[in-house]
C-alpha positions in Angstrom: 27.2 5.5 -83.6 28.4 8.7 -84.5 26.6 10.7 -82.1 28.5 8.3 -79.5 31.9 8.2 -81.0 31.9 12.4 -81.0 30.8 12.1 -77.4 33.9 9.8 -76.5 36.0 12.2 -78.7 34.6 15.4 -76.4 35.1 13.1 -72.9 38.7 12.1 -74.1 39.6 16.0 -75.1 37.9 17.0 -71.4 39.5 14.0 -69.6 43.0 15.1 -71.1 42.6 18.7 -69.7 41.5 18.1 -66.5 44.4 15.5 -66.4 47.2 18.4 -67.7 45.2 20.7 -65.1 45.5 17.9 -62.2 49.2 17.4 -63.2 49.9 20.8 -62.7 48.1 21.3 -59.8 50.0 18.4 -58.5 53.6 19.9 -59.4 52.5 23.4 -57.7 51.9 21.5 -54.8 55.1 19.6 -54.8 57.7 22.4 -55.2 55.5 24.7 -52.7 55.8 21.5 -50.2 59.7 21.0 -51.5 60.1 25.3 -50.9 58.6 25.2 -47.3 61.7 25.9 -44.8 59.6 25.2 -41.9 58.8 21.3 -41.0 55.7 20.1 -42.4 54.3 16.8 -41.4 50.5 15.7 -42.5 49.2 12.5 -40.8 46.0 10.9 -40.7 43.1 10.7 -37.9 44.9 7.6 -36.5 48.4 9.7 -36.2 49.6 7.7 -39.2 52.3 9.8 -41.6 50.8 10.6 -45.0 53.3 13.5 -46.3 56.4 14.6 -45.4 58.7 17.8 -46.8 62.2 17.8 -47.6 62.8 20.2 -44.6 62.2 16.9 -42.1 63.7 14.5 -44.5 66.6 16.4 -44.0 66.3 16.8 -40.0 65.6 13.0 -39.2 67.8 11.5 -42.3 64.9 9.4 -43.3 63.5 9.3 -47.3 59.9 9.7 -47.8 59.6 6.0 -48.5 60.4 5.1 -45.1 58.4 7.8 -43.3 55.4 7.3 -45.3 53.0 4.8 -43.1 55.0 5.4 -39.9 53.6 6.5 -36.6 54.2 10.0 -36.1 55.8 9.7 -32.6 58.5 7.2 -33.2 59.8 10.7 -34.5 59.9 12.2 -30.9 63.0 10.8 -29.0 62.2 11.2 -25.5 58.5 9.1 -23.8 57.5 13.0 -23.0 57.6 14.2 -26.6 56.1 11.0 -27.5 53.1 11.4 -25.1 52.2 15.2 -25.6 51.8 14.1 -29.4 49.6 11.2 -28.6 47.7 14.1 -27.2 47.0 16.0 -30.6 45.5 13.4 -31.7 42.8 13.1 -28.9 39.0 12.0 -29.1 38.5 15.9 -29.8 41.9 17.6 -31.0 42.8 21.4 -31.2 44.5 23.6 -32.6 48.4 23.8 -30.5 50.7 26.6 -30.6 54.3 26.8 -29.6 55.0 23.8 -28.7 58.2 22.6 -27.8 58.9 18.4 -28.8 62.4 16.6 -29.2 62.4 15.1 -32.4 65.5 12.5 -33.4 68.0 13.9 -35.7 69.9 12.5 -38.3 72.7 11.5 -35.9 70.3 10.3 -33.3 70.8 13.2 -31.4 67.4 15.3 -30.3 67.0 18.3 -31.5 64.6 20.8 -29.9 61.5 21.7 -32.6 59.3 24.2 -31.9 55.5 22.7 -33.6 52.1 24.0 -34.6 49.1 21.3 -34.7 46.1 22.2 -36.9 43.1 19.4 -37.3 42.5 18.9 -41.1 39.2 18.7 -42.3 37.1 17.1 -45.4 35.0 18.8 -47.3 31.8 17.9 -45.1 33.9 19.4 -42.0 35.0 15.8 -41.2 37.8 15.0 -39.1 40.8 13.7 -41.4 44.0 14.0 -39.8 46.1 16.3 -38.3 49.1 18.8 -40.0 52.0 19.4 -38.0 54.2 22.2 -38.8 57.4 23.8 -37.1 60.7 24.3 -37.2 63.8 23.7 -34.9 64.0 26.0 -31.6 68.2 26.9 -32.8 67.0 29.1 -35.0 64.4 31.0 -33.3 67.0 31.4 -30.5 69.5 32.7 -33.1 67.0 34.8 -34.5 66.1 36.1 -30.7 69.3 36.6 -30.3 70.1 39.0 -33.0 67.2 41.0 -32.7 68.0 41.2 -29.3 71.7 42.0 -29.9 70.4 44.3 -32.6 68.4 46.1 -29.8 71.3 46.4 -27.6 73.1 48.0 -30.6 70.6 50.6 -30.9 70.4 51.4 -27.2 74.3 51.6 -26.8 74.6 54.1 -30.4 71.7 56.1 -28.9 73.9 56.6 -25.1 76.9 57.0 -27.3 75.3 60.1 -29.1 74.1 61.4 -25.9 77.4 61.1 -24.8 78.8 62.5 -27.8 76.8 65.4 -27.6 77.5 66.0 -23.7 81.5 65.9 -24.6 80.6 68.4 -27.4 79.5 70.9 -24.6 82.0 70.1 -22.2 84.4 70.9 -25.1 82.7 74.2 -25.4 82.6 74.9 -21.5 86.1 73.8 -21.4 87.1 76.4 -24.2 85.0 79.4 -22.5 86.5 78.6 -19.1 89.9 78.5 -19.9 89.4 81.6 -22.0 88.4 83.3 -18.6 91.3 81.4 -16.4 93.5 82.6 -19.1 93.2 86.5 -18.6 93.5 86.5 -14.8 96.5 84.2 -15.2 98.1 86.2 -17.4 97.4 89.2 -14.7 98.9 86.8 -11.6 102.2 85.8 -13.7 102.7 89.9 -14.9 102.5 90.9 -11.4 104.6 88.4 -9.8 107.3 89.5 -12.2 106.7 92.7 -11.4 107.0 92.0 -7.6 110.2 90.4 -8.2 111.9 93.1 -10.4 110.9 95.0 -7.4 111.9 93.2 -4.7 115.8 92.8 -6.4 115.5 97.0 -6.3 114.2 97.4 -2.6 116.8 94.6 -1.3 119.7 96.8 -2.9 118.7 99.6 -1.4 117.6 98.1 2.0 121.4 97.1 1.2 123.3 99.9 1.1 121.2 101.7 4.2 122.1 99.2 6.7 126.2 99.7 5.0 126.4 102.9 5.6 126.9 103.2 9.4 126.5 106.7 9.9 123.0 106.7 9.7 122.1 103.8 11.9 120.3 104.5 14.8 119.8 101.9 17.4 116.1 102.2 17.2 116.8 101.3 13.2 118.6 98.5 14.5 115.9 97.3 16.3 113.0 97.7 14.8 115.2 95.5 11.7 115.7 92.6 14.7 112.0 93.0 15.7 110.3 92.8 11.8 113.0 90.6 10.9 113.6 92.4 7.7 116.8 90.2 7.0 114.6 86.9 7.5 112.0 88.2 4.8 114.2 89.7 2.5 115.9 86.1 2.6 112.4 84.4 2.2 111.1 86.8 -0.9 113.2 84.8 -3.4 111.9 81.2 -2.4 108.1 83.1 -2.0 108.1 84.6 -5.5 109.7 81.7 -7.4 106.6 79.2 -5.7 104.3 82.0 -7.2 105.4 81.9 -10.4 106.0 77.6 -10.9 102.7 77.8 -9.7 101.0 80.8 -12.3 103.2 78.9 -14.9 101.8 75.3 -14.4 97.7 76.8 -14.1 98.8 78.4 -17.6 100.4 75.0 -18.8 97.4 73.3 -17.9 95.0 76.2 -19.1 97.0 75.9 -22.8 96.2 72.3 -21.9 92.2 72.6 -21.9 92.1 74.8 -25.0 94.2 72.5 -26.9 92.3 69.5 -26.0 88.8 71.1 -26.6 90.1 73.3 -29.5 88.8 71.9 -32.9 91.6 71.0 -34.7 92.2 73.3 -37.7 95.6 71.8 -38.9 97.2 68.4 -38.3 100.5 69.8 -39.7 102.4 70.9 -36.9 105.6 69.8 -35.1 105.2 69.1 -31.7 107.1 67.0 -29.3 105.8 63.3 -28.6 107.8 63.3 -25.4 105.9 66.2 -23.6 102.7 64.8 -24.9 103.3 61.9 -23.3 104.0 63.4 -20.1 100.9 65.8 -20.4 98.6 62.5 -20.9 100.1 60.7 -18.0 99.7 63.5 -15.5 96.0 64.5 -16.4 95.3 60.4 -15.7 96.9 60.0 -12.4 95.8 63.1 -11.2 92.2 62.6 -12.2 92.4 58.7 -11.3 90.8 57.6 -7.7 93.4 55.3 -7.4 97.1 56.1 -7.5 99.0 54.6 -10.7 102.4 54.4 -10.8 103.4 55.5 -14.1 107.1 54.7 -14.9 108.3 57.0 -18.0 111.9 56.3 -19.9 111.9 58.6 -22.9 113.9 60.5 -24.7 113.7 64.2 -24.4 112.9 65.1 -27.7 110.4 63.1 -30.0 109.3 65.4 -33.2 106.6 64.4 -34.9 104.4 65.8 -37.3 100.5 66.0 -37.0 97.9 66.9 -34.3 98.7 67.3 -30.7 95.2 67.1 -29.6 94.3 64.1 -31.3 97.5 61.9 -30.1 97.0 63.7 -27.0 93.3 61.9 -26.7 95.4 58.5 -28.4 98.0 58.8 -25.4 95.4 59.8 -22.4 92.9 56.1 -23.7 95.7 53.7 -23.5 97.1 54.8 -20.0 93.9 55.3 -18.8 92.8 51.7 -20.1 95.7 50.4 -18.3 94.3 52.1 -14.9 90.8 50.3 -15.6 92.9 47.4 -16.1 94.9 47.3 -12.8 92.8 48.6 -10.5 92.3 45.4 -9.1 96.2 44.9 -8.2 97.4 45.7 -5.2 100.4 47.7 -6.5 99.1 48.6 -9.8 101.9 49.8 -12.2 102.0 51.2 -15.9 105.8 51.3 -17.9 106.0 53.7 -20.8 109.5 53.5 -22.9 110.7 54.2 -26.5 112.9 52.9 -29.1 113.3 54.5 -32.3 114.8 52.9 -35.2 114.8 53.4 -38.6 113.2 56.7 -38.8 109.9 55.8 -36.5 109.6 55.8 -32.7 107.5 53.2 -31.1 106.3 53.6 -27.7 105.3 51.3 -25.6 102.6 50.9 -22.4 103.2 47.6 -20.1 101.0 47.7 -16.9 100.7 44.8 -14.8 97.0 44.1 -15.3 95.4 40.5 -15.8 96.1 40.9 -19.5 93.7 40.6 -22.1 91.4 37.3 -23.2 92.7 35.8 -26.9 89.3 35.9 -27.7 89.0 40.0 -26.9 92.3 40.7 -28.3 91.1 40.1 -32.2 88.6 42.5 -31.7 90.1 45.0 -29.0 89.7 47.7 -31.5 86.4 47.1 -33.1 84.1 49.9 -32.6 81.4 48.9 -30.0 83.6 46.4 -28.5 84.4 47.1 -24.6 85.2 44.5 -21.5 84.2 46.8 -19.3 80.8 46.6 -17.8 77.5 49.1 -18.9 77.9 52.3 -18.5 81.6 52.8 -18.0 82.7 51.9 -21.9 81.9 53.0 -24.8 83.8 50.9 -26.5 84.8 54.1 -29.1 88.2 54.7 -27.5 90.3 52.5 -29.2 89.0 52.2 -32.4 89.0 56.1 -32.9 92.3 55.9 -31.3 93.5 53.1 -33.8 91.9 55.3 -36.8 93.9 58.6 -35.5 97.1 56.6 -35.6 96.5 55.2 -39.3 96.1 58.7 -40.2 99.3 59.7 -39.1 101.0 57.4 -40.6 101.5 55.2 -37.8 100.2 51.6 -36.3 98.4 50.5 -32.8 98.8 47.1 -32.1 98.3 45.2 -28.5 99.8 42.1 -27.3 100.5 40.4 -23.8 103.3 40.1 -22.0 104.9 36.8 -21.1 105.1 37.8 -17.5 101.6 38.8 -17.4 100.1 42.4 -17.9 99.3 43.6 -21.5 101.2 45.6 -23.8 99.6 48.4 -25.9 102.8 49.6 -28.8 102.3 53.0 -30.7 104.7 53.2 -33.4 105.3 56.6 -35.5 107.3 58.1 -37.9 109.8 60.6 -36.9 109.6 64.4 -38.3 112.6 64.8 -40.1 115.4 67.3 -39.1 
C-alpha cells in the first residue's frame, strides 16, 4: 500500500507539471494567436471554423463564440468568393497563394482580403483541415503605394542633383564667359567715347572751313554735295549714341550674369528692389517662347537690404511661374505693383492664369511639390524662394484672385534712410 500510495504521490507531482507546462503552452499560443496582425482562420477537413484571431474578429464584427462551428464561406460576401473557397477544400487540396476573396465586414460592406491556404496535417501526415491566413488588400496597396512613392522620391532627388550639379557648371561657364565679354566691352564702350570726343572736334573744325569763304573752291563745294558731308556729320550723333545704349546694355546684362552666377559673399548690401524687379522681368520675357505681357507700377526707388542675387532668383521663379501658368491663355498677362506701408513694401504678381487648386495651394511651397508635369519642375523653386524671403526678414504667401488668375505677394522691410 505504500509502494502504491508513493506511486500516486509521483503521478500527481508529474500530472501537475505537465498540466503547468500544458497551461503555459496554451497561453503562448493564445497571445501569439491574439499578436498576429494578419487574419488567421483554422478550419477543419469539412471547411468547418475551429479558430479564429482577434485580427478577423475585428474585420467581420463577430465574437469567437459565434464564428466557432460556422462554415467558413458564409464569411465571403459575394457567390465567387464563396465558390473559389469551396475549392480549398477539394478531394485533394493545395497549398494557394495570393489570393484575392471578398470577405463581409463589420458594416456588411466587402472588403477585399488578400489569403494564403495551407492543408494542416496530423501527426501521421493525415489530412485535418485547412489554415487560412491573410490580410486585407488596403493595406498592401498603401504599402505599394509608399514604396512606390518612396521610389519616385529617390528618382526625382537623384535628377535634382544632376540638375543641381549642371546649374553649378553653368554658374561657372556663366562667370568665365562674362569675364571674357567683359574686357572687349569695356574696349567697345572706350572707343565709342573716344569716337565721339572726336567727332565734336572734326565737326568744329569741318565748321569753321566751310565759314570762311575765302578758301572755298567750287570743287570743295562739290565734292561736300557729292559725300554729303553735312548728311553724315548730322547722322554721327544719332550713330554713336545707338553705339553706346547698346555697349551699355551688353555691360548691364554682362554685370547681370556675374551677379547671378557670383557666389554670394555678403547679403548686407543696399540695392534697389525696383531695378531688380525690372532686371527679372526682362530676362523672362525675353528668354520666354511666348510673349508675356508684364504690366509694372512701381515706385522708382525701393531700398532694401540683403542679397541681390538671391531675390533676383526669388523675383525671376514667381514671374516665370506665372508664364508656365498662362501659357494656355490666349492673351496671357502678368501685373506687378507695390504698396508700402509701415516700413515694408509688398509687391505683388497677378497674372491671369487658371489659378491654383485649394488642395495645391497648402502645399505650393513644400519642397518636391510641382503641378507641372516630369521633367519641367523641380518643384525646388518656391520653397528655396520662400526660405530666401524668411531670411530677409520678409514673407511669400500666394492666394487667388476673385476674378480669376493667382496672386503670388512678397512683402519686405524697407532699408532705412
Amino acid at each position: 500500500m505504500d509502494e502504491v500510495y508513493n506511486d500516486l504521490l509521483q503521478y500527481e507531482v508529474a500530472l501537475e507539471e505537465k498540466n503547468a507546462a500544458l497551461e503555459d503552452s496554451q497561453q503562448f499560443i493564445e497571445s501569439v494567436l491574439a499578436s498576429i496582425s494578419d487574419i488567421l482562420i483554422v478550419c477543419n477537413r469539412h471547411g468547418l471554423i475551429q479558430e479564429v484571431n482577434d485580427s478577423l474578429r475585428r474585420i467581420v464584427g463577430l465574437d469567437e463564440d459565434a464564428l466557432r462551428g460556422q462554415p467558413v464561406c458564409e464569411l465571403f460576401a459575394d457567390d465567387a468568393s464563396r465558390r473559389r473557397a469551396r475549392e480549398f477544400f477539394a478531394a485533394r487540396p493545395a497549398t494557394v497563394q495570393d489570393c484575392e476573396l471578398l470577405i463581409t465586414g463589420r458594416d456588411g460592406s466587402p472588403l477585399p482580403v488578400s489569403l494564403n491556404c495551407t492543408p494542416r496535417l496530423s501527426g501521421t501526415g493525415k489530412l485535418v483541415g485547412m489554415v487560412l491566413t491573410g490580410r486585407p488588400v488596403g493595406e498592401l496597396r498603401r504599402a505599394y503605394h509608399a514604396l512606390r512613392q518612396a521610389h519616385d522620391d529617390l528618382k526625382r532627388t537623384q535628377q535634382q542633383l544632376v540638375q543641381a550639379e549642371k546649374m553649378a557648371s553653368l554658374g561657372r561657364l556663366v562667370a568665365g564667359v562674362a569675364h571674357e565679354l567683359n574686357n572687349p566691352i569695356s574696349f567697345v564702350l572706350g572707343n565709342v567715347l573716344a569716337l565721339r570726343r572726336y567727332t565734336a572736334r572734326l565737326q568744329t573744325y569741318l565748321q569753321a572751313v566751310h565759314a570762311d569763304e575765302g578758301v572755298r573752291s567750287p570743287g570743295v563745294e562739290d565734292l561736300r554735295r557729292e559725300l554729303r558731308i553735312d548728311r553724315i556729320m548730322d547722322d554721327l550723333a544719332p550713330l554713336l549714341d545707338g553705339m553706346t545704349e547698346g555697349a551699355e546694355r551688353t555691360r548691364d546684362i554682362v554685370d547681370g550674369l556675374k551677379r547671378f552666377s557670383a557666389i554670394d559673399r555678403s547679403a548686407e548690401e543696399a540695392f534697389n528692389l525696383a531695378e531688380i524687379v525690372e532686371r527679372a522681368v526682362r530676362w523672362v520675357t525675353r528668354s520666354g517662347g511666348k510673349r508675356l505681357a508684364v504690366h509694372v507700377e512701381l515706385p522708382k526707388d525701393l531700398p532694401v537690404i540683403g542679397s541681390s542675387g538671391q531675390m533676383q532668383q526669388v523675383l525671376m521663379n514667381i514671374v516665370q511661374n506665372a508664364c508656365d501658368a498662362t501659357v494656355a491663355c490666349s492673351a496671357p498677362r502678368l501685373e506687378i505693383s507695390a504698396t508700402c506701408a509701415a516700413g515694408c513694401v509688398e509687391l505683388h504678381f497677378a497674372d491671369n492664369g487658371p489659378g491654383i487648386s485649394p488642395d495645391d495651394l497648402a502645399r505650393i511651397f513644400d519642397p518636391f511639390f510641382t503641378t507641372k508635369p516630369v521633367g519641367q519642375g523641380t518643384g525646388l523653386g518656391l520653397s528655396i524662394s520662400y526660405g530666401i524671403v524668411e531670411r530677409h526678414g520678409g514673407r511669400l504667401e500666394a492666394a487667388n484672385r476673385s476674378q480669376g488668375g493667382a496672386v503670388f505677394s512678397l512683402s519686405l522691410p524697407l532699408a532705412q534712410a
